[in-house]
Biopython code that builds the backbone (N, CA, C, O; Angstrom):
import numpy as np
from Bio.PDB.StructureBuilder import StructureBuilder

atoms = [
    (1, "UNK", "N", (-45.563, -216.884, 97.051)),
    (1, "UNK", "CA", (-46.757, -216.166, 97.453)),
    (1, "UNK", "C", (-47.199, -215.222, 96.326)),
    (1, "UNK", "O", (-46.540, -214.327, 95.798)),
    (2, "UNK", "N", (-48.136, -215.514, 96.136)),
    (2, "UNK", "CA", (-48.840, -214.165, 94.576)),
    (2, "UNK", "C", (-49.270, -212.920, 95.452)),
    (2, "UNK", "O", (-49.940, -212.702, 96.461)),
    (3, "UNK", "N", (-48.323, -212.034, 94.272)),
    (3, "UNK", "CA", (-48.065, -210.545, 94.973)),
    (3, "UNK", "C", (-49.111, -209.705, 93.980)),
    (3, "UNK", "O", (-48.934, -209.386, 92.805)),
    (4, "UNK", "N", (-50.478, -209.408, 95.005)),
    (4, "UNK", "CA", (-51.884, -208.542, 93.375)),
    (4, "UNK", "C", (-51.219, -207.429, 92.968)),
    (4, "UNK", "O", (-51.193, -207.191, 91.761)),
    (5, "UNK", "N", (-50.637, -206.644, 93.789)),
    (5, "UNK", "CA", (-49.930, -205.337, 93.543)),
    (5, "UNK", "C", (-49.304, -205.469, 92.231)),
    (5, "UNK", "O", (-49.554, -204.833, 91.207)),
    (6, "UNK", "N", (-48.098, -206.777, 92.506)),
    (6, "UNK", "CA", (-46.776, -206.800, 91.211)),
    (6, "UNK", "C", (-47.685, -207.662, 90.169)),
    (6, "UNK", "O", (-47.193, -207.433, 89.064)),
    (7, "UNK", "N", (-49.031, -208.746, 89.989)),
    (7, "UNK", "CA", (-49.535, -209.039, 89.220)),
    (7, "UNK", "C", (-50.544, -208.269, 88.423)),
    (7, "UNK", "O", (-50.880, -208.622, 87.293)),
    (8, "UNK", "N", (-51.044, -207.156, 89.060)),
    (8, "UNK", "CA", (-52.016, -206.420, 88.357)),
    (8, "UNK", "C", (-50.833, -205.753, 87.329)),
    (8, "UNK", "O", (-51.002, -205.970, 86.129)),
    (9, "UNK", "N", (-49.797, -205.055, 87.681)),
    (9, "UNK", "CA", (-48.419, -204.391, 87.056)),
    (9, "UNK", "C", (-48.608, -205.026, 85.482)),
    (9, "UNK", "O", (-48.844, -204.322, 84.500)),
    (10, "UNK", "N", (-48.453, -206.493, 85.459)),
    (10, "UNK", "CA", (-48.495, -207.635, 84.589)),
    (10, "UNK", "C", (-49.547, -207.694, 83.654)),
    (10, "UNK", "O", (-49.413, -208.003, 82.470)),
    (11, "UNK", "N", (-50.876, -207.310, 84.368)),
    (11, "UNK", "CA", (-52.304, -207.277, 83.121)),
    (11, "UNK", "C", (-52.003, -207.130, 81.648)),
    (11, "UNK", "O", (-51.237, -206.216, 81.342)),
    (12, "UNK", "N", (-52.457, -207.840, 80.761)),
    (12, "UNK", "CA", (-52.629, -206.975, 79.327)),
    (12, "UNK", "C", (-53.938, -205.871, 79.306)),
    (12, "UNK", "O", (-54.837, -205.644, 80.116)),
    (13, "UNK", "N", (-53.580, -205.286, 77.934)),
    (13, "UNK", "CA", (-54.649, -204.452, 77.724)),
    (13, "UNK", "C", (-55.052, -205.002, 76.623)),
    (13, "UNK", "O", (-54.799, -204.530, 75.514)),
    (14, "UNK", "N", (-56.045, -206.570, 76.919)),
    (14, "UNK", "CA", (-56.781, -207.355, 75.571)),
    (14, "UNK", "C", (-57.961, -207.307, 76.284)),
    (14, "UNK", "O", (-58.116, -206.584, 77.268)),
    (15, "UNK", "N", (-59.070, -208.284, 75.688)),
    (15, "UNK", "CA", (-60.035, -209.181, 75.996)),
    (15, "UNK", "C", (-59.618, -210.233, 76.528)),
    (15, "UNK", "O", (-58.615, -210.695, 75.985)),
    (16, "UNK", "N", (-60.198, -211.052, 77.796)),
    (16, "UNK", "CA", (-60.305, -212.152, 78.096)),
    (16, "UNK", "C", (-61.257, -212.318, 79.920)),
    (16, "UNK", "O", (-61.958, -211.559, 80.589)),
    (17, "UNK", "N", (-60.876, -213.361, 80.040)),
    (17, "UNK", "CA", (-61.656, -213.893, 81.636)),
    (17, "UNK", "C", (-60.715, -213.975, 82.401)),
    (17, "UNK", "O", (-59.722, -214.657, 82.149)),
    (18, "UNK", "N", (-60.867, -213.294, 83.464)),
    (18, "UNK", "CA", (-60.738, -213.304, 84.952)),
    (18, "UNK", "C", (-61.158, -214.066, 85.817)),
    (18, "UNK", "O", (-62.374, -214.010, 85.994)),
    (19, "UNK", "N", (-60.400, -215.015, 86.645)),
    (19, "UNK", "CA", (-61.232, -215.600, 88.241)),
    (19, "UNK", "C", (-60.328, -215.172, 89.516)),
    (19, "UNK", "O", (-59.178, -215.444, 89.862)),
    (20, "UNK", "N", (-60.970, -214.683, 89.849)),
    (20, "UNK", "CA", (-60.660, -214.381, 91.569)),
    (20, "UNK", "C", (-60.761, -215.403, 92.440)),
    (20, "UNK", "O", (-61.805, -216.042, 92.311)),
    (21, "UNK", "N", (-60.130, -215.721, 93.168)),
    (21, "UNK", "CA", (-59.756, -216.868, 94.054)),
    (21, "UNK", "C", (-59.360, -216.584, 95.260)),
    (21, "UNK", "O", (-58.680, -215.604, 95.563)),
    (22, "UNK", "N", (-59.790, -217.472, 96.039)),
    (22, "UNK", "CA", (-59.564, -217.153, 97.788)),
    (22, "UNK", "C", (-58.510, -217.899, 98.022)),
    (22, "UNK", "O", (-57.950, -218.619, 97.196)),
    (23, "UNK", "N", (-58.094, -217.682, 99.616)),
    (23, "UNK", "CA", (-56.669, -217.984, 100.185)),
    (23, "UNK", "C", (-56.772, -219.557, 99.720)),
    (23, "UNK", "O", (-55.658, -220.080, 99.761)),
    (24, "UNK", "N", (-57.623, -220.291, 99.365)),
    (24, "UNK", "CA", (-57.632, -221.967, 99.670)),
    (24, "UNK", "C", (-57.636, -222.134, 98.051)),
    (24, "UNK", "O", (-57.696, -223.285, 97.617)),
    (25, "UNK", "N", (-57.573, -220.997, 97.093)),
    (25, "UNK", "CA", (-57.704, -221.455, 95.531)),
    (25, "UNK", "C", (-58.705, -222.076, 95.148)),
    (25, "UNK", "O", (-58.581, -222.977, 94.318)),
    (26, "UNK", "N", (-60.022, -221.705, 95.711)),
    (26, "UNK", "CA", (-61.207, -221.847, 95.083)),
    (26, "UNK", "C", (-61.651, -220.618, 94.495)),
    (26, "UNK", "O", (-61.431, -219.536, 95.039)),
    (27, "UNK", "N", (-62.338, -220.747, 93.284)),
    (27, "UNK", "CA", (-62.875, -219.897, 92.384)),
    (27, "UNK", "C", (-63.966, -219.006, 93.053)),
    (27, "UNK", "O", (-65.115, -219.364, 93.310)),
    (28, "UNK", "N", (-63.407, -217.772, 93.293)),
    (28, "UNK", "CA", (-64.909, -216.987, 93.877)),
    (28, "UNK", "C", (-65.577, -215.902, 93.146)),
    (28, "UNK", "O", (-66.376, -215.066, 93.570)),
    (29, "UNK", "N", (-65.116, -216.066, 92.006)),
    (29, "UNK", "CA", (-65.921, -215.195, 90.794)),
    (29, "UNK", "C", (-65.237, -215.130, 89.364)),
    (29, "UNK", "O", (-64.045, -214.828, 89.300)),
    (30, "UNK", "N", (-65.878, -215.375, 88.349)),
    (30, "UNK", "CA", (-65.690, -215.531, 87.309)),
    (30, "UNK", "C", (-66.429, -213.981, 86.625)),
    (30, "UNK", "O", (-67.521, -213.469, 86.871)),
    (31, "UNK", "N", (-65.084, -213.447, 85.499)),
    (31, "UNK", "CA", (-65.736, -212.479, 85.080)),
    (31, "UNK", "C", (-65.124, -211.857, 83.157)),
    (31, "UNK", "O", (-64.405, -212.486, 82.381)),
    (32, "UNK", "N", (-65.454, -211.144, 83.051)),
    (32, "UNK", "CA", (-65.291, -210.948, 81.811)),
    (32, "UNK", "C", (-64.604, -209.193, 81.389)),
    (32, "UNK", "O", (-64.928, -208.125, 81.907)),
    (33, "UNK", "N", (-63.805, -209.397, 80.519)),
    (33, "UNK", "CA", (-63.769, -207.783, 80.388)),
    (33, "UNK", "C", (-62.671, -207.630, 79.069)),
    (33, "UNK", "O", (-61.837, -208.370, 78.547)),
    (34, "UNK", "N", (-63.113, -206.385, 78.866)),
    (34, "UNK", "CA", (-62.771, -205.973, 77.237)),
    (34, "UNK", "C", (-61.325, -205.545, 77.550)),
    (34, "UNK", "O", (-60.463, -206.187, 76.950)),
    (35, "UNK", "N", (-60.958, -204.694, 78.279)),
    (35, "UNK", "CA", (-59.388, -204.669, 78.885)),
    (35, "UNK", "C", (-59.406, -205.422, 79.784)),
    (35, "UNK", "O", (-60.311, -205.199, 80.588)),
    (36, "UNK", "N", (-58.554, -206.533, 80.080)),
    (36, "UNK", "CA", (-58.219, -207.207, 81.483)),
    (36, "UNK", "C", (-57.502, -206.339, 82.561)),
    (36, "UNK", "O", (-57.707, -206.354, 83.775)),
    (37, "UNK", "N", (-56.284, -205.293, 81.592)),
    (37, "UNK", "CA", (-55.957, -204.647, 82.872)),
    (37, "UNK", "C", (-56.765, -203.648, 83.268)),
    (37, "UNK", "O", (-56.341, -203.002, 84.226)),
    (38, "UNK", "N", (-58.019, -203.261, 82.724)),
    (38, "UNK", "CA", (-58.607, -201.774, 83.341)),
    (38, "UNK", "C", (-59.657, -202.798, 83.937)),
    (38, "UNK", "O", (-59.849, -202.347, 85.066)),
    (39, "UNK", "N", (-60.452, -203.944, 83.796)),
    (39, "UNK", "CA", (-61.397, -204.324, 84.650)),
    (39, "UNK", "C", (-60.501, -204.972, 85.962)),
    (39, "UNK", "O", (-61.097, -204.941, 87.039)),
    (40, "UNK", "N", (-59.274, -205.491, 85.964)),
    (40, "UNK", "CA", (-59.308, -206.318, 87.045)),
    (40, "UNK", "C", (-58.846, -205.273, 87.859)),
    (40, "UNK", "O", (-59.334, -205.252, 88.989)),
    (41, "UNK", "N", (-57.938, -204.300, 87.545)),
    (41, "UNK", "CA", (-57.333, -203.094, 88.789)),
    (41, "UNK", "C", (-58.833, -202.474, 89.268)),
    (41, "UNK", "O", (-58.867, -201.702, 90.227)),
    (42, "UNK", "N", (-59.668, -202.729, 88.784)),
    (42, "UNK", "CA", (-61.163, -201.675, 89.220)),
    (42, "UNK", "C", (-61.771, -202.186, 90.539)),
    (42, "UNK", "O", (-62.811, -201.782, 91.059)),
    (43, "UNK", "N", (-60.969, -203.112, 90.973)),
    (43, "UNK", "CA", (-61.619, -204.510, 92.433)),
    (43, "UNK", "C", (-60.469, -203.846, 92.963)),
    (43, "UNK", "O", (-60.668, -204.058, 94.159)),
    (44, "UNK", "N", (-59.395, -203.185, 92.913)),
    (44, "UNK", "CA", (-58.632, -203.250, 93.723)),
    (44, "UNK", "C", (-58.437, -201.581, 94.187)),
    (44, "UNK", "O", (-57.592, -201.356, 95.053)),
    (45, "UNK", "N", (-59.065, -200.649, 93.724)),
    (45, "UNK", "CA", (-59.004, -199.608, 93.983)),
    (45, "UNK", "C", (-59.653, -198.811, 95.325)),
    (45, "UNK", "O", (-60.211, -199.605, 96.082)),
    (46, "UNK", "N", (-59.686, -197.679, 95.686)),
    (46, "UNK", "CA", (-60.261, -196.956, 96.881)),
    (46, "UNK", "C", (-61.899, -198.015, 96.377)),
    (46, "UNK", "O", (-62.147, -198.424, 95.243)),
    (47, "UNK", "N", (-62.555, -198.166, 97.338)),
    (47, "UNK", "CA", (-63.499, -199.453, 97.758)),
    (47, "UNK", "C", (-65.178, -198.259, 97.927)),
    (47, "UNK", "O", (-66.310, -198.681, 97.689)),
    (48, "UNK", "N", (-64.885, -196.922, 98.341)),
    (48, "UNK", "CA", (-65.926, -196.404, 99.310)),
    (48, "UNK", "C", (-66.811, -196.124, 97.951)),
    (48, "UNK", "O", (-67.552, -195.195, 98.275)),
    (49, "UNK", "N", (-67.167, -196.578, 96.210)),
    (49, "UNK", "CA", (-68.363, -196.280, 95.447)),
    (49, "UNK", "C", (-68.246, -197.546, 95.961)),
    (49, "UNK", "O", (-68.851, -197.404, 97.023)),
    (50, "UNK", "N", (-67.884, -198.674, 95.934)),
    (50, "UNK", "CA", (-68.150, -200.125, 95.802)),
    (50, "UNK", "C", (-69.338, -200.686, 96.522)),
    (50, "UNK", "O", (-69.618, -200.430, 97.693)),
    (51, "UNK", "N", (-70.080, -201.551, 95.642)),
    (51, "UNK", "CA", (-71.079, -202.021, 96.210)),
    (51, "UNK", "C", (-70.849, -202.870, 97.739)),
    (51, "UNK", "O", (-69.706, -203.329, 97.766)),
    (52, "UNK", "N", (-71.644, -203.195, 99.019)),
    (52, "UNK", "CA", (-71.486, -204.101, 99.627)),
    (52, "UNK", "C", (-70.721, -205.152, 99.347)),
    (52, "UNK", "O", (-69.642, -205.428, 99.872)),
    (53, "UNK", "N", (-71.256, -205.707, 98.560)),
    (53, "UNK", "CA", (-71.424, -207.475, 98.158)),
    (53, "UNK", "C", (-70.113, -207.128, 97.268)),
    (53, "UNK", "O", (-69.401, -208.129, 97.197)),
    (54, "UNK", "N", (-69.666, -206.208, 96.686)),
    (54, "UNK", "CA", (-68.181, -206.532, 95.850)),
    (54, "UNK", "C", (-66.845, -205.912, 96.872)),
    (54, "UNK", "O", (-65.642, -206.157, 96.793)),
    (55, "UNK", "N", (-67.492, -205.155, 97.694)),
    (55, "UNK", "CA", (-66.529, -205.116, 98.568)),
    (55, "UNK", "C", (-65.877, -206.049, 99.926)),
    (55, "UNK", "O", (-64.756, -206.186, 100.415)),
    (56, "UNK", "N", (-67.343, -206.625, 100.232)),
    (56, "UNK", "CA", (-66.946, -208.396, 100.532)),
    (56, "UNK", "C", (-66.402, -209.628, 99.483)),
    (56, "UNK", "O", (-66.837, -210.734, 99.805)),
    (57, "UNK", "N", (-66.052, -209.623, 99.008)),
    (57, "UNK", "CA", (-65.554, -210.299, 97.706)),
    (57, "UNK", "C", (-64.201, -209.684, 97.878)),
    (57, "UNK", "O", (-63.385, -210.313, 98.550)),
    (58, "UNK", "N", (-63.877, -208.592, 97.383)),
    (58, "UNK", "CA", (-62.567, -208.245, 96.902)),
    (58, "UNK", "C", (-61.918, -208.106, 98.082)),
    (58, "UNK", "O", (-60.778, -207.642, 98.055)),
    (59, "UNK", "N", (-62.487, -208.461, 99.269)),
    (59, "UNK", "CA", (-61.614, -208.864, 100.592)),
    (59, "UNK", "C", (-61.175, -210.198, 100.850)),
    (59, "UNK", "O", (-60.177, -210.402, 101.541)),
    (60, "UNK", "N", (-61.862, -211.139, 100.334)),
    (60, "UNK", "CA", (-61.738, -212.449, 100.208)),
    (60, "UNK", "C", (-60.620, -212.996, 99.158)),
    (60, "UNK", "O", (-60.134, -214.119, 99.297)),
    (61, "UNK", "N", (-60.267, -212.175, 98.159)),
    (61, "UNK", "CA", (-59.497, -212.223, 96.795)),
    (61, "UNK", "C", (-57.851, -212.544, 97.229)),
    (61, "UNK", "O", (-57.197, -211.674, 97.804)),
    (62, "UNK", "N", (-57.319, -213.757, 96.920)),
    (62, "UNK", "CA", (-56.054, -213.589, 97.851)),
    (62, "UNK", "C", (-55.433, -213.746, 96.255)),
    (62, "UNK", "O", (-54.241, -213.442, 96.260)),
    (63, "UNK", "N", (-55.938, -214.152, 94.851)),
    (63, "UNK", "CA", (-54.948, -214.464, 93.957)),
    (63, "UNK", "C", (-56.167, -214.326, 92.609)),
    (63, "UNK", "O", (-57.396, -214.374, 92.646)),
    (64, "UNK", "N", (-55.558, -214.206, 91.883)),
    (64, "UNK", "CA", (-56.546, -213.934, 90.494)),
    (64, "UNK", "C", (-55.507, -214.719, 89.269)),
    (64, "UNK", "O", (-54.282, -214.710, 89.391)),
    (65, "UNK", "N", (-56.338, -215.500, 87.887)),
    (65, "UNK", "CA", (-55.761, -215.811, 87.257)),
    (65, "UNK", "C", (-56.631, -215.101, 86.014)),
    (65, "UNK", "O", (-57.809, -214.812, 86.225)),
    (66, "UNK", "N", (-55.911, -214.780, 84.483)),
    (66, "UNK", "CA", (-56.548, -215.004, 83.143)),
    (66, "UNK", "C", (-56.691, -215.305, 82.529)),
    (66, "UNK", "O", (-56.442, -216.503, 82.662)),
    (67, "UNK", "N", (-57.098, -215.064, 81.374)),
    (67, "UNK", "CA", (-57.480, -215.735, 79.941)),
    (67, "UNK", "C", (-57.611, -215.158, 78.653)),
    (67, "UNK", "O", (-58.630, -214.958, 77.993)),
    (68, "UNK", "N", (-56.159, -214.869, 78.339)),
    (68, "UNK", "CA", (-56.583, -213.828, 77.122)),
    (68, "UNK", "C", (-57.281, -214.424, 75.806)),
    (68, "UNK", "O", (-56.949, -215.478, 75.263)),
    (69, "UNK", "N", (-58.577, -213.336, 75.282)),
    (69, "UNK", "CA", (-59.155, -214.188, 74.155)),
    (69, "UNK", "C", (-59.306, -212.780, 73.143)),
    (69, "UNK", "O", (-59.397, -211.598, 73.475)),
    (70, "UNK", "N", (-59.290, -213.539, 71.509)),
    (70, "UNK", "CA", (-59.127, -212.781, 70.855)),
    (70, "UNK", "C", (-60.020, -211.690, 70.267)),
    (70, "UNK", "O", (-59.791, -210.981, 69.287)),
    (71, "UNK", "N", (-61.100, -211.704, 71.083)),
    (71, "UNK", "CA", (-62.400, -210.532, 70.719)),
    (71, "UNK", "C", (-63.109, -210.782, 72.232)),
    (71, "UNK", "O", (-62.881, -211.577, 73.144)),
    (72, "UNK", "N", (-64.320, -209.437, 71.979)),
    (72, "UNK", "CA", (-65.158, -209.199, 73.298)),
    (72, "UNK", "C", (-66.177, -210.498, 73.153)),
    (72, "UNK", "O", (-66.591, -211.073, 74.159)),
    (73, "UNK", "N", (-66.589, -210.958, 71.661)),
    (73, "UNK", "CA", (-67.337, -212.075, 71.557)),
    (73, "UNK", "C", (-67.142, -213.455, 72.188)),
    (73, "UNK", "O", (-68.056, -214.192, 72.560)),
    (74, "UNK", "N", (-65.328, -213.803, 72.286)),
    (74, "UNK", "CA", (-64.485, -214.707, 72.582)),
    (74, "UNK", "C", (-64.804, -215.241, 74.211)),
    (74, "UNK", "O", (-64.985, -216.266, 74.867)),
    (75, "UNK", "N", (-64.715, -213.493, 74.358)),
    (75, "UNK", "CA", (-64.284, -213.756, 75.992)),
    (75, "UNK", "C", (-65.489, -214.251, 76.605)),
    (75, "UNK", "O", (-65.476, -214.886, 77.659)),
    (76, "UNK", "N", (-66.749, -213.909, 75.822)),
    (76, "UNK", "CA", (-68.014, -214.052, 76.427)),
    (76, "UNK", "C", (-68.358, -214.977, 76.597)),
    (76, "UNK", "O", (-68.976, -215.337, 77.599)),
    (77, "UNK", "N", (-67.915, -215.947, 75.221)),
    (77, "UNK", "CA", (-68.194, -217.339, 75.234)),
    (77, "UNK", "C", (-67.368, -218.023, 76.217)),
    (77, "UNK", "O", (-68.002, -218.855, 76.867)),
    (78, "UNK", "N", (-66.171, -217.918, 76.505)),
    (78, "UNK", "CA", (-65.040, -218.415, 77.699)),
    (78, "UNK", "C", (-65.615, -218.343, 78.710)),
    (78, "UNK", "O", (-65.769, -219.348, 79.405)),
    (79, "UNK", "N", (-66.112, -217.082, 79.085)),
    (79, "UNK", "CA", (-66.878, -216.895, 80.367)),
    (79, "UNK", "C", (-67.716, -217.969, 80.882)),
    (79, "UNK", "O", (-67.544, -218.632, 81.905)),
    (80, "UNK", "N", (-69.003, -218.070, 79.692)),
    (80, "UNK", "CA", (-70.060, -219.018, 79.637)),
    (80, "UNK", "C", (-69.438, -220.382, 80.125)),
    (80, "UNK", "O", (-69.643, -220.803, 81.263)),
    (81, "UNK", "N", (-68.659, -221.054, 79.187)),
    (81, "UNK", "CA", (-68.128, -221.957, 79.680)),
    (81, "UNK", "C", (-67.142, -222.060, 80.829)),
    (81, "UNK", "O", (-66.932, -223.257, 81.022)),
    (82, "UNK", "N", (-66.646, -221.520, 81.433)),
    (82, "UNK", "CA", (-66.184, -221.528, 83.003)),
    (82, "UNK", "C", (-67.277, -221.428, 83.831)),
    (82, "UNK", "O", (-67.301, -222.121, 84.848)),
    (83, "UNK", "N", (-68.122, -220.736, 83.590)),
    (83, "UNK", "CA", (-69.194, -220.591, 84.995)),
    (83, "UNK", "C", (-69.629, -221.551, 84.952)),
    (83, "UNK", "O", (-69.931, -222.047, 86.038)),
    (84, "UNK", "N", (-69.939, -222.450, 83.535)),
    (84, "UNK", "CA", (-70.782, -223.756, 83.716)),
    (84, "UNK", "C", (-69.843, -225.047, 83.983)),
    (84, "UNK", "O", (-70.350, -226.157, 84.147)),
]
sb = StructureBuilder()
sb.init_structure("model")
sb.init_model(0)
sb.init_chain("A")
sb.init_seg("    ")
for serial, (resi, resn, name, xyz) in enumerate(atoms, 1):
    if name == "N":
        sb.init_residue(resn, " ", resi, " ")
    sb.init_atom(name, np.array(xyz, "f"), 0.0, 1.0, " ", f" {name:<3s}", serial, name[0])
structure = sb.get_structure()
C-alpha cells in the first residue's frame, strides 16, 4: 500500500514532474515544479487557502509518482510531453 506521509519524507529537492493518481492508478494531474519536495508536500498541507477544485483533487490523490529532470527547462518539456 503507498504510504503519502512516508513518500513525501522521500521527495528530492530537484526539478522534475509529478502525477497524482487515484485509488484505480489513473493519472489525475500532471504537474511541474522546481523543488519536487516543496511543490508536492504543498497538496498535502492544512487545505483551508486551497482552492475548491484543488481541494477536490487532493482528496481523490491515493498515490503520486516522479520524474527527476535536470533543469526547470527539462521539467517543462517532460511535462509537455506527458500531458500530451
Amino acid at each position: 500500500m503507498f504510504d503519502i506521509q512516508e513518500n513525501l519524507k522521500k521527495l528530492p529537492d530537484c526539478p522534475g514532474v509529478y502525477m497524482h493518481k487515484d485509488a484505480l492508478g489513473n493519472i489525475i494531474y500532471v504537474g511541474k515544479a522546481v523543488s519536487l519536495k516543496n511543490r508536492v508536500r504543498q497538496y498535502f498541507q492544512a487545505s483551508r487557502n486551497m482552492d475548491p477544485k484543488v481541494r477536490s483533487m487532493v482528496s481523490q490523490i491515493a498515490e503520486f509518482e516522479y520524474i527527476k529532470a535536470g533543469s526547470e527547462m527539462e521539467a517543462l518539456i517532460l511535462e509537455c510531453n506527458l500531458i500530451k
